[in-house]
N, C-alpha and C positions, 0 to 999 in steps of 0.2 A: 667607148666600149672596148673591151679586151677582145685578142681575134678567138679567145679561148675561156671556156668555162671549165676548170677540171672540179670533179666528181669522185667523192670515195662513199662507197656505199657497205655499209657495217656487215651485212648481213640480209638475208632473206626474211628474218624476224627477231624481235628484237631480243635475247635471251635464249638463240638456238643455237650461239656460242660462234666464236671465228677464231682465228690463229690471231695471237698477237706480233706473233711475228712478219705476216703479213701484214698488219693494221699499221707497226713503225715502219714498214718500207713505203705504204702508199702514204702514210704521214712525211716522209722524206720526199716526195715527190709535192707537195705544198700545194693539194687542193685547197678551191675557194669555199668548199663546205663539204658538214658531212651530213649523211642522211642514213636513217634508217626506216623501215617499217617496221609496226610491233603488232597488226593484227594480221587475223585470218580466221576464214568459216571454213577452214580447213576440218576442225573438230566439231564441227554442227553448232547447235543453236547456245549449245549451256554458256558460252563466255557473256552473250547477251543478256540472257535468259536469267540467269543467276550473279552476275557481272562479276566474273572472278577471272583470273587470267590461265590462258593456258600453260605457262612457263610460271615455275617457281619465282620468288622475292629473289632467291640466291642468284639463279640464273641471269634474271632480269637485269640484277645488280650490278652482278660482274659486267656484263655487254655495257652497261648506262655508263659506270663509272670511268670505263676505258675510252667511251665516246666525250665523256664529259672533259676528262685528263685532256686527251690530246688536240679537241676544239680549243679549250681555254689557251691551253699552251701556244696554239698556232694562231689564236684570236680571230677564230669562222664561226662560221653560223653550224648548228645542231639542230638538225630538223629531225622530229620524231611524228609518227603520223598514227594512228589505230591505236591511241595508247591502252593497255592493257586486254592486248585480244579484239576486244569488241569495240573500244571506244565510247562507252557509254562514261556517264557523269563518276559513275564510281567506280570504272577501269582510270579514268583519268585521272582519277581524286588519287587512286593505289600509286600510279607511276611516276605522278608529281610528288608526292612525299617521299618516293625512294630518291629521287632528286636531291628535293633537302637535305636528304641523310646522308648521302653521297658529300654534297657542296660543305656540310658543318664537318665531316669528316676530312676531308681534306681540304678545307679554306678555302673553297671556290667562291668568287662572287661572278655574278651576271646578272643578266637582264632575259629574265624567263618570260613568253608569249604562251598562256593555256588559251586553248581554243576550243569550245565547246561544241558537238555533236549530237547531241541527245535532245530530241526534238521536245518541247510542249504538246499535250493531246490536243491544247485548247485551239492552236496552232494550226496542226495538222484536221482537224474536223474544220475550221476555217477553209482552207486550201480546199480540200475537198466540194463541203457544198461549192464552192466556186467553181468545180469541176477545172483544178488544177492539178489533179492526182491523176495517174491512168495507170493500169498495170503491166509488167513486164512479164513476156510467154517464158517460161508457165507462172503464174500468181494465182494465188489461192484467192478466193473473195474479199475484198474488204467494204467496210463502211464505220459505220463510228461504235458499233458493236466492238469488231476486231481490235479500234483505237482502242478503245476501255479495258481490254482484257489481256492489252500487250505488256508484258513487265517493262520494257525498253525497246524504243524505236530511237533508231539512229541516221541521221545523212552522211552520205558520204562526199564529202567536202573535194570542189576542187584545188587548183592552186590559189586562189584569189585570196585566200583567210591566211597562206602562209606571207602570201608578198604583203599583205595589208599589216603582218604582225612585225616582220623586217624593214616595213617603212617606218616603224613606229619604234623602233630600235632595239628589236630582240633580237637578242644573239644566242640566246634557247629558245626553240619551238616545241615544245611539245602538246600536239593535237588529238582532240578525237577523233573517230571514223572518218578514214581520207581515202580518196582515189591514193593505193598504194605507188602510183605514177605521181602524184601530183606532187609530191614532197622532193624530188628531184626536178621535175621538171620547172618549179618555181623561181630559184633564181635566175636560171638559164632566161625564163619569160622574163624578169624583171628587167633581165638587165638589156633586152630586144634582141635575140636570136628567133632565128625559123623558127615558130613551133613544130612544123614537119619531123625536123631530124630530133629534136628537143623531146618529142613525149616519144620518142619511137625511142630516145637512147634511155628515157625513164622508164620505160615499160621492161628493158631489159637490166635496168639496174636492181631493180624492185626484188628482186630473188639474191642477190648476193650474187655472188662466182656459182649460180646453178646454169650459166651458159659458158661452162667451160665444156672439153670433149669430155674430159674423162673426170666425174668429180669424185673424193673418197669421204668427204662433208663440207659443211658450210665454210665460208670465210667469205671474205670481202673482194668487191671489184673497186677498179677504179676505169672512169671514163674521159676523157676529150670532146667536150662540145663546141665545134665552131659552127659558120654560117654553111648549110648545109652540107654537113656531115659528122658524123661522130665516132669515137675510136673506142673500141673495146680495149682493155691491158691489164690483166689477172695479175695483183702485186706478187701472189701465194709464187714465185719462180717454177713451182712442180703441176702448174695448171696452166694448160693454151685454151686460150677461142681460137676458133674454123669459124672460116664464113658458115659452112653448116648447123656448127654449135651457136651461133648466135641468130640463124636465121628458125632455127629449131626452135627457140625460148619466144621468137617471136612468136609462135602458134598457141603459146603453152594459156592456157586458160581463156580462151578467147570462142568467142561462138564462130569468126571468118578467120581467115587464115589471112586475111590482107587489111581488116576494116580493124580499129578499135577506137571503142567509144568511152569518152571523157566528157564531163558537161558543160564544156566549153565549144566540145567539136571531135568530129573522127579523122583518127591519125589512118592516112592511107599507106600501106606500103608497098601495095604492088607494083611499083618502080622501084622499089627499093635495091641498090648492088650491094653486094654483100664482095668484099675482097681482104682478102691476108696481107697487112706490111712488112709479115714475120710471120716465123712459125708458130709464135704463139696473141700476136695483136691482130684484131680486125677491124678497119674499116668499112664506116657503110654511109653510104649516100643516095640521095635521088626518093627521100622519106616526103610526103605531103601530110596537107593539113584540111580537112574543110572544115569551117567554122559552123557551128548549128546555128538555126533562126532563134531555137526558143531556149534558153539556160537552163537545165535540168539539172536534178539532182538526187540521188538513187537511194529510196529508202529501206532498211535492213529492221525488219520486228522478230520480238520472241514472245511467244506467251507457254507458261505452264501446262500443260496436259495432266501432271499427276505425281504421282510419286510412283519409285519401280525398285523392285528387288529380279535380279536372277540367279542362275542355276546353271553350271557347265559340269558336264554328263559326258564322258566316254563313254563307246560302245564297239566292242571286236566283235562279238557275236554272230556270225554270218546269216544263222537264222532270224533274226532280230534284224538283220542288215538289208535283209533281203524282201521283206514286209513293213520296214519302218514309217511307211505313208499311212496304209490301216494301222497299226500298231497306236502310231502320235491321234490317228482320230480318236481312237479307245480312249486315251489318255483326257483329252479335250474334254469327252463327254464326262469324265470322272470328273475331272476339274470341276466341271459347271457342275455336275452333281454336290460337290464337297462344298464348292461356295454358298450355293443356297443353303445349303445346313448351318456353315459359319456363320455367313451375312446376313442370309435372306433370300427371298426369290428375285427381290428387287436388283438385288447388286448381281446375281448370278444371270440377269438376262437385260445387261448392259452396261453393270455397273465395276467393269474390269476388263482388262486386254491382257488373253494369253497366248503370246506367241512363243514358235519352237525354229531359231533357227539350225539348218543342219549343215556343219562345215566339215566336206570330204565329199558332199554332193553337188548343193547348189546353194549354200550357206553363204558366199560373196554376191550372184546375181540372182540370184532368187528365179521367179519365173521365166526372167530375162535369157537364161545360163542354157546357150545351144547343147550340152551337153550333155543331157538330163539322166539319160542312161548310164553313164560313165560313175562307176561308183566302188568309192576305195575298200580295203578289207577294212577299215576301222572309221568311226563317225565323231563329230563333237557335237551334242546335241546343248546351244545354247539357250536353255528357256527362259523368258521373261514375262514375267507380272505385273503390269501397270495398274492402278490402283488411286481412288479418290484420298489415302494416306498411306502412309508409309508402313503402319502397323497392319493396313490388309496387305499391301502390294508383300511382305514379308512374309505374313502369314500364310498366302495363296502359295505363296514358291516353296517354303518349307513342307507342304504341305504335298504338292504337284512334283517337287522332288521324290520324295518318300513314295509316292503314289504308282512313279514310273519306277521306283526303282524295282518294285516287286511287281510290279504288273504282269500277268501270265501271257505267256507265249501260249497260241494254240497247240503246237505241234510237243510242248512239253507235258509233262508230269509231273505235279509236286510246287512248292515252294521254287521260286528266281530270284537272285539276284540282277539284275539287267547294266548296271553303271556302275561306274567307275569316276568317282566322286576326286578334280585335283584338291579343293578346299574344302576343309572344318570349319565354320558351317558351312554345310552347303549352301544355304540361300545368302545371297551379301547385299545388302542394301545398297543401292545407286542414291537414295535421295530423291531431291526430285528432277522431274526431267520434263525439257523443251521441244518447242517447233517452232522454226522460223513459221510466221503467217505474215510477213510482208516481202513483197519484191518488186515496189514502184515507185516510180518517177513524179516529183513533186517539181512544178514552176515556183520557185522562188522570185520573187521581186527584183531581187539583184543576189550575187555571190555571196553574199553576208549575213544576208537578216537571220540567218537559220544556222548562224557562226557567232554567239558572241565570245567576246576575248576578253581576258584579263590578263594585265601585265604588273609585273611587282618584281621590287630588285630582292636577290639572294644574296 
């Protein structure tokens, strides 16, 4: 075994771009692999839900083909993990073709590992009655209803699908929905280091150079894993880690500020030291590990709600500004009035969802938002129309637009105009639109069953 595992990690996602001038200097330093993640429920449910990616083909491309260039060149492994956002079957299907297209364009060959993510319903109802499903605080209800009405459920795979595709001689990985940890932390486990400092140095590789002090956007880290300890070392020269900056990312997305959970085990780090070898490298050491009894493994669903158009409405008005709670009720009641004319009574007394978010009030936290009183001289009143199709959800907002815009003030006289319209047309169709309905943990048999792989040479 090496006393060292070095680590260059692309980026925070795979398509959200890095300095390539960074990327040749950590390639000069001759890590044993590179890794990236390419998902997040950063954007909600649609990458699932619809399985389209959040980053452009171009995007994607550029990041893939830079990763792919300078693996081949150096002859490491490329691990890619959430391919296409969500990592469902046709996130994976998008990302392994831009692959292709990549390797025929510049004459690459390898040895590609896809690993699939996207669960069977037939599967998952299985698990269940066996009451191997539980859910995670907060989870919305499931049973086999919910299975049936989800577009796409997905596991989130630990390291075990990537070490099983590297025994087997891929030198591309690219996977469905993974512990964004686990795609780093894998050789490291293969090859017998701690996993203590192992998933604590993957947990902070996972974001790219977002544990530096000061960042001004994405690029790439690069890490040192030995037997308990690991080194933080920003290639970008114009970026340090601080022990604070890297004890800070520890926190970052986590329910405890010391616990995190993998489905193999939770990484402890409340021993962890965090110290500077430099002004801009950090080491940390004293990272644990407890292994779980039972192998878990984290389920992520979408299902459709509808289709939605909205409506973004300025408003200065001070009189209008200063009544807008009754004013938006007025409006509501018109709405349902105008739906039963168009629709029906049916559809207007349940069959649509019109909400009005208002931003310059409480438009970011809604009820939540301690500052309720606090209210600016101008408003952005976001309306939205959800809808059993696209041609009501359309209809209701051109309609609820038009509606508010001349709706009377009391305190007036005469004909209003009330907004201030930034787009022609007002209403713009979204399409349709998701919600996660799963957030639970399924017992799998072993790390695999719920991972099958295919390998094929390029």
């Amino acid at each position: 075994m090496t006393d060292e595992v070095k680590v260059l990690a692309l980026s925070g996602m795979l398509g959200s771009g890095f300095l390539e001038t960074s990327y040749k200097r950590a390639l000069s330093w001759d890590p044993d692999f590179i890794g990236c993640d390419a998902g997040s429920t950063d954007g909600g449910p649609t990458s699932l839900g619809n399985a389209e990616c959040s980053y452009s083909k171009a995007a994607v491309k550029r990041d893939l083909r830079l990763a792919l260039l300078g693996a081949r060149e150096k002859r490491i492994p490329l691990l890619i993990g959430s391919a296409g956002t969500a990592g469902g079957d046709i996130n994976l299907s998008w990302t392994v073709e831009i692959a292709k297209e990549i390797a025929r364009e510049e004459g690459l060959h390898f040895k590609l590992a896809i690993i699939h993510s996207e669960q069977k319903k037939d599967y998952l109802k299985q698990k269940l009655a066996q009451g191997k499903i539980r859910p995670l605080k907060p989870a919305p209800p499931f049973d086999e209803k919910v299975i049936d009405k989800s577009e796409h459920i997905v596991g989130m795979m630990g390291a075990e699908p990537f070490i099983r595709a590297l025994e087997a001689g891929a030198e591309v990985v690219i996977a469905g929905r993974s512990s964004d940890t686990s795609i780093y932390a894998a050789i490291p486990i293969q090859r017998g280091f701690s996993p203590g400092p192992v998933w604590h140095a993957a947990k902070i590789l996972e974001c790219g150079a977002a544990c530096v002090a000061q960042r001004t956007r994405g690029d790439c880290m690069f890490a040192r894993i030995g037997q308990g300890y690991f080194v933080m070392d920003p290639p970008n020269p114009e970026y340090r880690c601080t022990p604070v900056s890297v004890a800070a990312h520890t926190f970052y997305e986590t329910g405890s500020p010391i616990h995190l959970y993998e489905p193999s085990g939770m990484v402890d780090t409340s021993t962890a030291v965090y110290e500077a070898e430099s002004d801009r490298v950090v080491r940390v050491t004293g990272s644990g590990f407890v292994p779980t009894k039972t192998y878990t493994i984290k389920l992520e669903g979408a299902e459709k709600v509808g289709y939605q158009a909205i409506c973004i409405a300025g408003v200065r008005d001070p009189v209008l500004i200063r009544q807008i709670d009754s004013w938006l009720d007025v409006l509501r009641d018109k709405v349902k009035q105008r739906v039963g004319e168009m629709f029906g009574e049916k559809a207007a007394n349940g069959g649509y969802i019109f909400n009005v978010r208002i931003y310059g009030r409480n438009g970011v936290m809604g009820n939540r938002e301690p500052l309720k009183d606090r209210v600016g001289h101008e408003l952005a009143l976001v309306m939205e129309a959800t809808a059993p199709t696209q041609e009501m959800a359309t209809g209701i907002m051109g309609m609820a637009g038009h509606a508010g815009l001349h709706q009377a003030i009391p305190q007036w006289k005469g004909f209003t105009s009330n907004f201030a319209f930034p787009y022609s047309p007002k209403q713009i169709a979204r399409g349709p639109v998701f919600r996660f309905n799963v957030n639970h943990l399924v017992e799998p048999a072993d790390p695999y069953e719920m991972f099958p792989m295919e390998m094929m040479k390029i």
